[in-house]
Structures are given as C-alpha cells and as structure tokens.
C-alpha positions as CSV (number, residue, x, y, z in Angstrom):
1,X,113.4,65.8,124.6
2,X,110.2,66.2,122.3
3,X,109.9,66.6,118.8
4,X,109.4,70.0,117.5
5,X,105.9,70.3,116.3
6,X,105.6,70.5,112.4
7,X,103.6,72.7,110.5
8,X,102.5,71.7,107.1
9,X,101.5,73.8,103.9
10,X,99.2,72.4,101.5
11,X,99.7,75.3,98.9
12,X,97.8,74.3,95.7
13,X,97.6,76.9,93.3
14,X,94.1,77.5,91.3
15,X,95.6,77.2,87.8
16,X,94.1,73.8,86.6
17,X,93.4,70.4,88.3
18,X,95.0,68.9,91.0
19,X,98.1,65.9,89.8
20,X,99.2,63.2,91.3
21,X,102.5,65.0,92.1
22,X,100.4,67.6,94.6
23,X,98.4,64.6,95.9
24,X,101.9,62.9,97.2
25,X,103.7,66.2,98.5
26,X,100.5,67.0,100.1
27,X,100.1,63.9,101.8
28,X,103.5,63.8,102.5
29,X,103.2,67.9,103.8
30,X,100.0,66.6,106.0
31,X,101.0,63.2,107.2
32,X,104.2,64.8,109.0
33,X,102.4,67.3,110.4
34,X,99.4,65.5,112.2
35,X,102.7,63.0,113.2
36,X,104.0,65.3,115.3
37,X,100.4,66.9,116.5
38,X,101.2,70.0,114.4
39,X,99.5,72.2,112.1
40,X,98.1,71.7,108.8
41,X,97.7,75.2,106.8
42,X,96.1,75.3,103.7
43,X,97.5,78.2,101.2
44,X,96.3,78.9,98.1
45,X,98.8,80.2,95.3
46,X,96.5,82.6,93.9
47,X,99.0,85.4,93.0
48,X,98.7,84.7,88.8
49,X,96.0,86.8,88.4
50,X,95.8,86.2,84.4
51,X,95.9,82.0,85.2
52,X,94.2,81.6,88.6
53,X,90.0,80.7,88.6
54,X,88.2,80.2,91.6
55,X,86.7,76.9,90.2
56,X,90.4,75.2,91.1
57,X,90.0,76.6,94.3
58,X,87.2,74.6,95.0
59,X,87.7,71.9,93.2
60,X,91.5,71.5,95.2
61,X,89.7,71.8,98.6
62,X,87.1,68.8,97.3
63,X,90.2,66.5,95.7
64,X,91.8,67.3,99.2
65,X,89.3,66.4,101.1
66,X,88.7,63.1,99.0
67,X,92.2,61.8,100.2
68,X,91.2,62.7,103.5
69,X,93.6,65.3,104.4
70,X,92.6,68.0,106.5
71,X,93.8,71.7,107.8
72,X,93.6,74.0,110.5
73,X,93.8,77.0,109.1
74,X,93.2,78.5,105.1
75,X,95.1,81.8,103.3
76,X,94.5,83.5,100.4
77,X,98.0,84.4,99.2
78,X,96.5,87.6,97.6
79,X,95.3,88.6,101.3
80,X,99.0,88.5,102.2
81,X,99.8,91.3,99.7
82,X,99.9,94.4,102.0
83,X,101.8,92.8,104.6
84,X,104.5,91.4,102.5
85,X,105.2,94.6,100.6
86,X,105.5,96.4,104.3
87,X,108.3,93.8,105.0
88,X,109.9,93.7,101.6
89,X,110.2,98.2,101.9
90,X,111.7,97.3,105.6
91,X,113.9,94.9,104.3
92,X,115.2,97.6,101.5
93,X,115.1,100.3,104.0
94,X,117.5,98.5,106.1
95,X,120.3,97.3,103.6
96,X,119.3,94.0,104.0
97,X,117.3,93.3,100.4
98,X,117.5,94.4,97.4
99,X,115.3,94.8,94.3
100,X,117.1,92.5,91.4
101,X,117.0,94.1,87.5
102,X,118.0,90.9,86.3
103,X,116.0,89.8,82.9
104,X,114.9,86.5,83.0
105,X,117.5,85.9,80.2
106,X,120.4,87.0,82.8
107,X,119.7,84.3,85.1
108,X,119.6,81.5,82.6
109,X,122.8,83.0,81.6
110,X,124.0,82.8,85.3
111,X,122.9,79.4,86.0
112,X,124.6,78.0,83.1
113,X,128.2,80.0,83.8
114,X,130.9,77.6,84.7
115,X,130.4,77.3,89.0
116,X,133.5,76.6,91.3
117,X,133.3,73.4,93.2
C-alpha cells in the first residue's frame, strides 16, 4: 500500500514579519509534503483588513523563499470570500450550521466552566 499524498499549507498572514515559530511549522508543513511527492499551497491570511499590508505579503514569500521552501499553488484568502459564504448559507439552509450569538465574553466564560472527564 502507498502513502497518501500530503498536501501542505504555508498560510502566513500579512500582519508583521515572519518568526521563527512560522519558519518551523512551515518547514515542518513543506518538508512533509514534498516527502510524500505532494502539494505545497501557499495561503495568505489576509482576511484582517484593518492589520493586513501587502509589504508582509511580499516580504513572507522572500523570507520563504530564503529557507528554500517552495509551493505549487498561491491563494488569497479574501478571493475565497464568495465561495465560502455560498457554502456557509447551504450549510444554514440545511440544518447543518448555525450562526453562534455568543460574545466573546460567553466563551471565556464557557471554556473556564467546570468540564466532565
């Protein structure tokens, strides 16, 4: 039997300057990948519209390829919009999602309720 074939996400998002921590899940993300003669994809986070700057953009695709990582294909995650509110309304449509009302102040609440084991 094979190995499935991996696919790998680089997802930076263009916020500020590539870390360490990105450098190491990226390599990590990449090195599986090209392992198992899979797909790199390179997706930038770019849905904080107040935060995000082109210049990270760039500059994440230079620091990437510095460590010598490369990708097969590269996605906006703003280009994704459309078709991910289509699915989201077919989701709702069909029972199977729901839109949560929960203030950010619930789910802290939430998370540090006493849990069952």
């Amino acid at each position: 039997m094979t190995s499935p074939r991996v696919v790998g996400r680089l997802a930076p998002s263009p916020t500020g300057q590539l870390h360490l921590g990105h450098a190491r899940s990226f390599v990590l993300a990449w090195w599986a990948a090209r392992a198992s003669a899979g797909r790199v994809i390179l997706r930038i986070e770019d849905l904080d519209g107040t935060r995000a700057d082109s210049r990270f953009v760039d500059l994440a695709r230079q620091d990437l390829e510095w460590l010598g990582l490369d990708w097969d294909e590269e996605h906006l995650q703003t280009d994704t919009l459309e078709r991910l509110d289509t699915a989201i309304a077919t989701l709702i449509a069909q029972g199977k999602a729901y839109p949560c009302v929960c203030s950010r102040g619930d789910i802290k609440r939430a998370q540090s309720a006493p849990h069952a084991d």
